[in-house]
Structure formats: C-alpha cells, structure tokens
LUMGULUM-861500 format. One record per residue (C-alpha): residue number from 1; y, z, x. Coordinates in steps of 0.02 Angstrom, whole numbers. Example, Ala and Ser with C-alpha at 12.3 -4.5 7.8 and 13.67 -1.06 7.14 Angstrom:
nr  yy  zz  xx
1  -225  390  615
2  -53  357  684
This chain:
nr  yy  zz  xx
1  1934  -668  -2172
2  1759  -630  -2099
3  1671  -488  -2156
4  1495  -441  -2148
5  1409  -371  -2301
6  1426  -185  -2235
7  1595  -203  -2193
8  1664  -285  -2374
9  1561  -116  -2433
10  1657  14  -2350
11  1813  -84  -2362
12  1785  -74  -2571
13  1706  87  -2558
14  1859  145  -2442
15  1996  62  -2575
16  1924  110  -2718
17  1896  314  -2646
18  2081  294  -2601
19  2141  253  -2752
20  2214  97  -2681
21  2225  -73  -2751
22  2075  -200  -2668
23  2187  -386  -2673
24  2337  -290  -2607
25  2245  -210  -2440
26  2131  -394  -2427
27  2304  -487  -2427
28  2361  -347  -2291
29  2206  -391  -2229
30  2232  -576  -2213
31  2393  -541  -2137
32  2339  -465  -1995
33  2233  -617  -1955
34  2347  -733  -1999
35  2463  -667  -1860
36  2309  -660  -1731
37  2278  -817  -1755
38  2452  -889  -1750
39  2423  -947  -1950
40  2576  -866  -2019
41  2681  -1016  -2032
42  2548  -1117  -2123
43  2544  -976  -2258
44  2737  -1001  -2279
45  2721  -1175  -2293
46  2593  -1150  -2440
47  2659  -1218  -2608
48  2532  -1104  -2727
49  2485  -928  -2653
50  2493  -838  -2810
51  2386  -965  -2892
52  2244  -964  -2762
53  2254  -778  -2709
54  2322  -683  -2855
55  2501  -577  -2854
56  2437  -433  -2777
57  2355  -513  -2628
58  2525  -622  -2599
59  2606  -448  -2595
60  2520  -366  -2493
61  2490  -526  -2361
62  2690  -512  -2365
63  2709  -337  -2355
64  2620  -355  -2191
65  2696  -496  -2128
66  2869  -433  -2163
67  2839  -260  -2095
68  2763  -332  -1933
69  2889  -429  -1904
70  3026  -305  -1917
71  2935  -193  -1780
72  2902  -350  -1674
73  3093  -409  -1671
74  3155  -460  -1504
C-alpha cells in the first residue's frame, strides 16, 4: 500500500478520532488494492497472513474482500 507521509497521518489521525481499530481499516485498505490490481487471488493462495499481517488486518482485508464480492456478483 502506498502512502505518503501526510496521508498515513490523517489515515491514523482519522482511525484513531473514530475510535476505529488502525490494522483492521489498513487490511480494508489493502483490500481495495488488492482487487485494483487483480492481487486477490495471490492473497488466498498465501499460507501465513495472520503471521505477517496480524489478525486484525486479515479481518479486515477479508471483510472487504467478502463484502465486495457479494455486491459485485454476476
């Protein structure tokens, strides 16, 4: 995911005012990407998620990917 310096700020600063949790939104985060950039099936493929990413960024990267899905049916 490529951020500049500003935008990792007001990302944090956006979470943290929201009261939401940081790895969760940066996995939602990833998610989005991973679908623009046609990535998605490499990240299912990936043995270790958890391990590299954490729980809550898995969730949320799944969250995404699950929910986009479901509107993107056909």
């Amino acid at each position: 995911m490529k951020m500049t310096q500003t935008e990792l700020m007001d990302f944090l600063w956006e979470t943290i005012r929201s009261k939401k949790n940081c790895n969760f939104e940066l996995g939602r985060k990833a998610a989005i990407e991973a679908i623009r950039d046609g990535f998605v099936q490499d990240y299912r493929n990936h043995r270790d998620l958890v391990g590299v990413h954490g729980q809550d960024w898995v969730n949320g990267f799944w969250d995404y990917i699950k929910s986009w899905e479901n509107i993107h049916q056909a």
